[in-house]
C-alpha positions in Angstrom: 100.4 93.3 128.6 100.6 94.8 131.8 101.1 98.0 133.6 105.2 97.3 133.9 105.0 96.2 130.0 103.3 99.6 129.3 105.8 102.0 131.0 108.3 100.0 129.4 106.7 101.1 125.8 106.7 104.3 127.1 110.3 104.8 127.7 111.2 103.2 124.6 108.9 104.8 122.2 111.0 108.2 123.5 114.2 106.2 123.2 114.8 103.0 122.0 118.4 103.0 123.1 117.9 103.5 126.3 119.6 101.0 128.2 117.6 98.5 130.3 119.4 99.5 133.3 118.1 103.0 133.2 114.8 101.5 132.3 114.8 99.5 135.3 115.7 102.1 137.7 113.4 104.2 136.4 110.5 101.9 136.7 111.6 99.9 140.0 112.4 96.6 138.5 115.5 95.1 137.9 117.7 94.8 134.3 116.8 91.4 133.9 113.4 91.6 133.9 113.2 94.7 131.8 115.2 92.3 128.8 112.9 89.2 129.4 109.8 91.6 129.2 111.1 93.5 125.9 112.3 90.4 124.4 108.5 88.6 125.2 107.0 91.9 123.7 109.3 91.4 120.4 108.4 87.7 120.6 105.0 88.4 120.4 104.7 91.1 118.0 104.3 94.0 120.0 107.2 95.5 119.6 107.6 95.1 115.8 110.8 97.0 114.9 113.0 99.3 116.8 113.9 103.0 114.4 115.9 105.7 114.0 114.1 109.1 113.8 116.0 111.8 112.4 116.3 115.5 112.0 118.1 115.8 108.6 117.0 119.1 107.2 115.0 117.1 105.0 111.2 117.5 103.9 108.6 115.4 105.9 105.0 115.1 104.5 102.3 113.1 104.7 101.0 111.8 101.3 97.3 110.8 102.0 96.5 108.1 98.7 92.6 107.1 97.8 92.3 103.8 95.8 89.2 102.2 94.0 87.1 100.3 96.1 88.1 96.7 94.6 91.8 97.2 95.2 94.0 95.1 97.4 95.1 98.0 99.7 97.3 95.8 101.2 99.2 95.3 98.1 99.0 98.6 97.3 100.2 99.3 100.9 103.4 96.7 100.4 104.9 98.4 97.0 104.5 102.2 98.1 106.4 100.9 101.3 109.8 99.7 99.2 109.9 103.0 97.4 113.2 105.2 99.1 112.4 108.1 101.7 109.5 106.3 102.6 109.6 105.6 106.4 105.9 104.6 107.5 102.7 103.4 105.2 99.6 103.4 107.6 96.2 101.4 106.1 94.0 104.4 107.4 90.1 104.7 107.8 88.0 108.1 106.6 88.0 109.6 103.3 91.8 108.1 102.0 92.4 105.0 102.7 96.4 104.9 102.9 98.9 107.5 104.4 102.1 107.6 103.1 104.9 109.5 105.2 107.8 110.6 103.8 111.5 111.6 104.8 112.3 113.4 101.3 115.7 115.7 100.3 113.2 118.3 99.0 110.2 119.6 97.8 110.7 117.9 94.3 111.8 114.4 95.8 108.1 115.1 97.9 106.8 116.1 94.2 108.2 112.8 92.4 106.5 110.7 95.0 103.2 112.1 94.8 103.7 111.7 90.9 104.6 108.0 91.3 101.7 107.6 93.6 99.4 109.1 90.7 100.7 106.6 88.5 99.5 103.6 90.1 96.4 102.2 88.5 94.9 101.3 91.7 95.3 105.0 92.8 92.4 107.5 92.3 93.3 110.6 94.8 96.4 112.1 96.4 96.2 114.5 99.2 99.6 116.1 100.6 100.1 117.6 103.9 103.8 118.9 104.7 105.0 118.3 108.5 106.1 121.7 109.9 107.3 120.1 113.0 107.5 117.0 115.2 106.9 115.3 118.6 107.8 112.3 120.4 104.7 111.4 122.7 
């Protein structure tokens, strides 16, 4: 990955709708090489999904989840990822081990999810932290 590939990231990562014409003018290159370079960085895994972030009125929070030290965290990791209004799970290192973030209608849909989280066998700590506002780096 080079310096084009990275200012490409950049403008996408703020954007990913923006189209590769305005890409291009903005980084001096032309459209068809901004679509052969996002396409090689989907190709090779770079670029793993392009998302929707939204402002829905809704409660964001970070559900931070310790498990037992002989757990499959990726397991773990897969099934908290199907539940609804999750939108990331991150494998973290430090005292928890996974971060949960969450795009919940309220306070109790936050609530259910931390009490679902509990639940789980493998799980042997919760910590919640509620997202007072957001940033696009």
């Amino acid at each position: 990955m080079d310096e084009l590939d990275k200012e490409i990231l950049s403008i996408l990562r703020r954007d990913a709708r923006t189209p590769y014409t305005e890409i291009a003018d903005k980084v001096g290159t032309s459209e068809g090489t901004v679509r052969n370079r996002v396409d090689s960085l989907v190709d090779s895994g770079i670029i793993e999904r392009f998302t929707v972030a939204t402002r829905t009125g809704n409660v964001k929070s970070m559900i931070e989840v310790g498990v037992d030290v002989n757990v499959d965290t990726e397991a773990v990791t897969d099934h908290i990822a199907e539940w609804p209004a999750v939108d990331f799970v991150w494998q973290v290192s430090g005292e928890q081990d996974i971060v949960v973030v969450v795009d919940a209608a309220d306070t109790g849909a936050v609530n259910e999810l931390i009490t679902r989280a509990r639940e789980l066998e493998e799980v042997v700590s919760t910590k919640t932290r509620l997202i007072l506002d957001e940033r696009v780096g």
